[in-house]
DRENPA-3360 file (N, C-alpha, C; in nm, 2 decimals, always signed):
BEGIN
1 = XXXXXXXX = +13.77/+2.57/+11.82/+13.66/+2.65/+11.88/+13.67/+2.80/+11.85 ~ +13.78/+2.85/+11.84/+13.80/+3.01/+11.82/+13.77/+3.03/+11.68 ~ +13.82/+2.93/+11.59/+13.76/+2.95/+11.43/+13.60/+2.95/+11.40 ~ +13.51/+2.84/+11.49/+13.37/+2.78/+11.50/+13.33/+2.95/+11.52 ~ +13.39/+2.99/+11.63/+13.34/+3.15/+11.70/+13.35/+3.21/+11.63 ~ +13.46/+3.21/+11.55/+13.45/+3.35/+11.45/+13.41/+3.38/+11.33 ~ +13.34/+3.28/+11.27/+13.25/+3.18/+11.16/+13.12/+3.30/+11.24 ~ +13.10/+3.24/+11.37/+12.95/+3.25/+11.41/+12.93/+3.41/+11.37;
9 = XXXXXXXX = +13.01/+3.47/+11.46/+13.02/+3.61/+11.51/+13.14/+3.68/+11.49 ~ +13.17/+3.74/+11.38/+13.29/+3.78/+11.36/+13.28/+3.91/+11.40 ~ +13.42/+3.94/+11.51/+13.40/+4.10/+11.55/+13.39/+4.20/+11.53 ~ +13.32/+4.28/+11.60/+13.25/+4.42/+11.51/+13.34/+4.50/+11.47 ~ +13.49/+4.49/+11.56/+13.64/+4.58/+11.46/+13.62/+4.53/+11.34 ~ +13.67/+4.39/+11.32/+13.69/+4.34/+11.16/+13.57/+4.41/+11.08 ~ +13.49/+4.40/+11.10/+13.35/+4.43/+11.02/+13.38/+4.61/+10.97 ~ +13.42/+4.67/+11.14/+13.43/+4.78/+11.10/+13.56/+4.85/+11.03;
17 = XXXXXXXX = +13.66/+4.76/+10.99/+13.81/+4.78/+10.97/+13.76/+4.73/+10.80 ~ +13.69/+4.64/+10.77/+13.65/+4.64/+10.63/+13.56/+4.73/+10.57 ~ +13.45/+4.75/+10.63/+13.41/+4.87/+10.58/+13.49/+5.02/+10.59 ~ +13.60/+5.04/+10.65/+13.67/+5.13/+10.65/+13.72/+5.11/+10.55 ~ +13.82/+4.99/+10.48/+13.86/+5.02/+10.39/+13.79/+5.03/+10.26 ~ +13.67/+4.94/+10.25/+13.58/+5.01/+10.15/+13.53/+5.13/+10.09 ~ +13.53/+5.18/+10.19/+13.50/+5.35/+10.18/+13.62/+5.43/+10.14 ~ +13.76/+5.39/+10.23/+13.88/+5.41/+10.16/+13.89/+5.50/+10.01;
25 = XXXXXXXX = +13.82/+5.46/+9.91/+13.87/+5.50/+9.79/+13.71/+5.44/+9.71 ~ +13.61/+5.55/+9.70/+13.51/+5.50/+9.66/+13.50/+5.45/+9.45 ~ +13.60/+5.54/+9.43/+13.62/+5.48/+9.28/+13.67/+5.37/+9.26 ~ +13.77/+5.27/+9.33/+13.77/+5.17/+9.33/+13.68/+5.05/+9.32 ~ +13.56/+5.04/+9.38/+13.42/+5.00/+9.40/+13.46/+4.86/+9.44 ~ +13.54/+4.85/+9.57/+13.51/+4.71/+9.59/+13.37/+4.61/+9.59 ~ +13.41/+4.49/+9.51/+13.33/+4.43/+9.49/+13.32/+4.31/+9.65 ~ +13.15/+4.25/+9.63/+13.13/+4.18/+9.76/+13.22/+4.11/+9.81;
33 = XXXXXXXX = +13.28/+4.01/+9.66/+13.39/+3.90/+9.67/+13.51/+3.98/+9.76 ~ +13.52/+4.15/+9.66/+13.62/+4.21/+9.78/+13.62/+4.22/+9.90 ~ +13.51/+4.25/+9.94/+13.48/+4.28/+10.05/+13.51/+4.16/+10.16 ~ +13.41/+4.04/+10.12/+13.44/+3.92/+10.18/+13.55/+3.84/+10.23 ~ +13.64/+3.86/+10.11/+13.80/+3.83/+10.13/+13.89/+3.90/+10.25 ~ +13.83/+4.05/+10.22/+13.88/+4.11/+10.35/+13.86/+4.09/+10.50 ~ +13.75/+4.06/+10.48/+13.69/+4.04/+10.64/+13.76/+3.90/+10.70 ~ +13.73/+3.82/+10.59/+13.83/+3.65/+10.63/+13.71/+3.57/+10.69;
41 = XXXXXXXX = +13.60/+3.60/+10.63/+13.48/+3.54/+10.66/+13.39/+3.49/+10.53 ~ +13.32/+3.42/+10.52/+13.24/+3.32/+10.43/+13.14/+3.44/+10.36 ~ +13.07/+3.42/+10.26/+12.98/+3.53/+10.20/+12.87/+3.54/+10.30 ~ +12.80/+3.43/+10.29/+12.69/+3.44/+10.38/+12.76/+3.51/+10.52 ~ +12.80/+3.40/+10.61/+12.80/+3.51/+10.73/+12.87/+3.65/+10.71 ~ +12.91/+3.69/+10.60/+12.95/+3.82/+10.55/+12.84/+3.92/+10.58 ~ +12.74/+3.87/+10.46/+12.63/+3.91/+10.46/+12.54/+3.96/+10.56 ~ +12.53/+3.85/+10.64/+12.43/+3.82/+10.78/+12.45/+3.96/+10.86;
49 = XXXXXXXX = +12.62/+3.96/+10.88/+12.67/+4.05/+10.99/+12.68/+4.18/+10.98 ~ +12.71/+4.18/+10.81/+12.67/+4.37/+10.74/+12.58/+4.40/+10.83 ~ +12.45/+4.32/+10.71/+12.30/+4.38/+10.79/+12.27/+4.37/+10.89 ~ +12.29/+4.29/+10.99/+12.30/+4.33/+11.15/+12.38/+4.42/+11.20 ~ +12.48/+4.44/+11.12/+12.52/+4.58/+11.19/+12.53/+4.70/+11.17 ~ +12.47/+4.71/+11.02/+12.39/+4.82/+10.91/+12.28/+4.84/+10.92 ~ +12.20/+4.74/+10.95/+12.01/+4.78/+10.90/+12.02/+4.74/+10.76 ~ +12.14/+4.74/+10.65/+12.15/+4.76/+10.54/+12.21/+4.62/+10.47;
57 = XXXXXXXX = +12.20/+4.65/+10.33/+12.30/+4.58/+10.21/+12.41/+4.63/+10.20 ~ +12.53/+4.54/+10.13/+12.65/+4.64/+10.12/+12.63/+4.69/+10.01 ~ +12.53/+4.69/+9.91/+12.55/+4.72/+9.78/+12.48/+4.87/+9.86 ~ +12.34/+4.85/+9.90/+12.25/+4.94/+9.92/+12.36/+5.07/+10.03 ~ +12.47/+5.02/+10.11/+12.55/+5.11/+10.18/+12.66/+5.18/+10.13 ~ +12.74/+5.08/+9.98/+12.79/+5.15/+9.87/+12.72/+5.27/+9.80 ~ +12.62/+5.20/+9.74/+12.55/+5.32/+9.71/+12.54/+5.45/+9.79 ~ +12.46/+5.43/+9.91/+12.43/+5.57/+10.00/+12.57/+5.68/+10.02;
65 = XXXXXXXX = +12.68/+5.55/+10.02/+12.81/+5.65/+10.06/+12.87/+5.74/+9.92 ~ +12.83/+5.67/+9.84/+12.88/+5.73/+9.69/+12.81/+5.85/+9.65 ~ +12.65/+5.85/+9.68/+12.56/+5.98/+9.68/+12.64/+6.06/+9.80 ~ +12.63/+6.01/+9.93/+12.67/+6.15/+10.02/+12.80/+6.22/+9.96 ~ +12.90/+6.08/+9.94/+13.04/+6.23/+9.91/+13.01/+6.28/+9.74 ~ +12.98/+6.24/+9.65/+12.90/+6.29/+9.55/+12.83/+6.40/+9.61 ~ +12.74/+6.46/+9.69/+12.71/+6.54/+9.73/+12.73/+6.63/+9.79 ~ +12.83/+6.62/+9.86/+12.95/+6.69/+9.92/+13.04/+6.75/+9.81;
73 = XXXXXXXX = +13.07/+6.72/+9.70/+13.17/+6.75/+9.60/+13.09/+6.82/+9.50 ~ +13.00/+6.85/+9.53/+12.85/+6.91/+9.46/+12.84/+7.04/+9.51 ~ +12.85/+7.00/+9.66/+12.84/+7.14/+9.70/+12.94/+7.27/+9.73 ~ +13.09/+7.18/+9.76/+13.19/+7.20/+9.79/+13.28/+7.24/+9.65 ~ +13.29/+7.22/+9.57/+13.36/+7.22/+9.48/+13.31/+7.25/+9.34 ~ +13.38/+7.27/+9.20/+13.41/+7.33/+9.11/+13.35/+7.19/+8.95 ~ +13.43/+7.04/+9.04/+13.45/+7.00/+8.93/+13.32/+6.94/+8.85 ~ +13.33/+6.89/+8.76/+13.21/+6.87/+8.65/+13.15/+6.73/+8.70;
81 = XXXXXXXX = +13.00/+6.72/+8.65/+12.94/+6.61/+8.72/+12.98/+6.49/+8.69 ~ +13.04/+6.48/+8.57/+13.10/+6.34/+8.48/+13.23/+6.34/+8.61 ~ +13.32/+6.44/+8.64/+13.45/+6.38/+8.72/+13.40/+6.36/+8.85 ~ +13.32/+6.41/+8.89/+13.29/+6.38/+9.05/+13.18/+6.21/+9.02 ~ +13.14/+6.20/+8.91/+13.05/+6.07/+8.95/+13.17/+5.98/+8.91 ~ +13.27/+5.98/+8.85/+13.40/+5.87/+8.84/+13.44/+5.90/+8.94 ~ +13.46/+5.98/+9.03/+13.57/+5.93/+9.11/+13.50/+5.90/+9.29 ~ +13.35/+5.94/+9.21/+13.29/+5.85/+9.33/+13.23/+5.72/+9.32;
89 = XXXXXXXX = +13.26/+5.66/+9.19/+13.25/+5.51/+9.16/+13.15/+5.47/+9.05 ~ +13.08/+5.63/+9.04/+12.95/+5.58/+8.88/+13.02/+5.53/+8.79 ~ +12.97/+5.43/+8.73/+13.03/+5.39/+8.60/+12.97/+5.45/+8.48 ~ +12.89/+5.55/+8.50/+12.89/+5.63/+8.37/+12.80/+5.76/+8.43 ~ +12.76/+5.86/+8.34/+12.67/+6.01/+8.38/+12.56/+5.95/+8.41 ~ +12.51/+5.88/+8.35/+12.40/+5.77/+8.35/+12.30/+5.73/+8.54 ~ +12.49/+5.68/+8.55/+12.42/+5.60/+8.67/+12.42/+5.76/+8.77 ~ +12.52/+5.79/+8.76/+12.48/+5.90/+8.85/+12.41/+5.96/+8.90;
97 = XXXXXXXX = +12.32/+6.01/+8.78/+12.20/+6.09/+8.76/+12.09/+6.03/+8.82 ~ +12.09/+5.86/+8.76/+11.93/+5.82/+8.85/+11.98/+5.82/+8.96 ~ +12.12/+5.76/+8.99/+12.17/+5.73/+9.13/+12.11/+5.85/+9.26 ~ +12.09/+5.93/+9.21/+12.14/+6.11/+9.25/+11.95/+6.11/+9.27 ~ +11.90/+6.10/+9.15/+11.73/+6.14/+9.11/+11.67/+6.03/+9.28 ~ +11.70/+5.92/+9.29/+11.67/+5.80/+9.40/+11.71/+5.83/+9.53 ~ +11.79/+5.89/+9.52/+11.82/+5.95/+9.69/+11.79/+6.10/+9.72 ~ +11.78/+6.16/+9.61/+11.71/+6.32/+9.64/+11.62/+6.36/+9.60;
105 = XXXXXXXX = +11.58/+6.29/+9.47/+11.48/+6.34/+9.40/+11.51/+6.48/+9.29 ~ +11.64/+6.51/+9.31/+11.70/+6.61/+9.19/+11.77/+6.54/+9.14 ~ +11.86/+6.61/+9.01/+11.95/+6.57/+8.93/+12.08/+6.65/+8.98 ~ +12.19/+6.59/+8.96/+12.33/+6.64/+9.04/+12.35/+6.80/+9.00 ~ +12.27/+6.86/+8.88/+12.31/+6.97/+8.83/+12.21/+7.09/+8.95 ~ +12.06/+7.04/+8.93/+12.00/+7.08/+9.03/+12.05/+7.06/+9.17 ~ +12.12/+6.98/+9.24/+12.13/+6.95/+9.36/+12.24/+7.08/+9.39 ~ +12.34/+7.06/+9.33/+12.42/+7.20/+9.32/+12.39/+7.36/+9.35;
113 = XXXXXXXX = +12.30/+7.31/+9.27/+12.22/+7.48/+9.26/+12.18/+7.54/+9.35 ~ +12.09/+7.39/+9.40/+12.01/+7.45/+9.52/+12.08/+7.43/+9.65 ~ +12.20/+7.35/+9.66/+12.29/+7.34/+9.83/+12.44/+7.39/+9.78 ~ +12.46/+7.47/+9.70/+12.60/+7.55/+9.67/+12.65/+7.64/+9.75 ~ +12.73/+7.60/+9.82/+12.82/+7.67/+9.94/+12.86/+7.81/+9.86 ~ +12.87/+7.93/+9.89/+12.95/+8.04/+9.85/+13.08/+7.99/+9.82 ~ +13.18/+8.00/+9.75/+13.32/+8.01/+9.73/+13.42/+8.09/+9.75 ~ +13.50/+8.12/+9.81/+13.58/+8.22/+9.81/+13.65/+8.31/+9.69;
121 = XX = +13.61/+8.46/+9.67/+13.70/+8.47/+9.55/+13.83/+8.41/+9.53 ~ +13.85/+8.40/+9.36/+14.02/+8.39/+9.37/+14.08/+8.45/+9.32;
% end
């Protein structure tokens, strides 16, 4: 009966203990299968319970999280758009850029420009 239950409705810690570690290390890019494996639940009710507990996809919530800290590292920092989109999981300048163009409507070089934090001299 406790396995049947947790098939049905797996609890919202687990859910939220896997998506923690997803996010963990966004250049990694856990895959669904990763994901799935972690939770200790079936793809589908995998699936089901993201979006009931997202509104979302996990691909579509990968994404969004990769543009925010991408964006953050944009504004915050120094490094070039090729290292900040690897080590937030683009697999190339490529995806970045539409990635970036789809959720802002700029390009990562513009986005900088226009939300660039002052820096401290050094």
């Amino acid at each position: 009966m406790l396995l049947l239950r947790r098939l049905l409705a797996p609890p919202q810690q687990d859910l939220a203990e896997t998506l923690a570690w997803a996010r963990s290390d966004l250049a990694a890019s856990p895959s669904l299968d990763d994901l799935v494996a972690h939770s200790g639940v079936s793809k589908p009710v995998f699936l089901a319970h993201f979006r009931a507990a997202t509104g979302t996809s996990q691909m579509k919530m990968l994404a969004e999280r990769r543009v925010e800290e991408a964006k953050r590292r944009l504004r915050e920092g120094e490094d070039r758009v090729r290292q900040i989109g690897r080590s937030c999981g683009f697999r190339s300048d490529t995806a970045i850029r539409e990635m970036f163009r789809q959720h802002t409507d700029l390009s990562p070089k513009q986005y900088r420009q226009q939300h660039r934090r002052s820096l401290p001299a050094k």
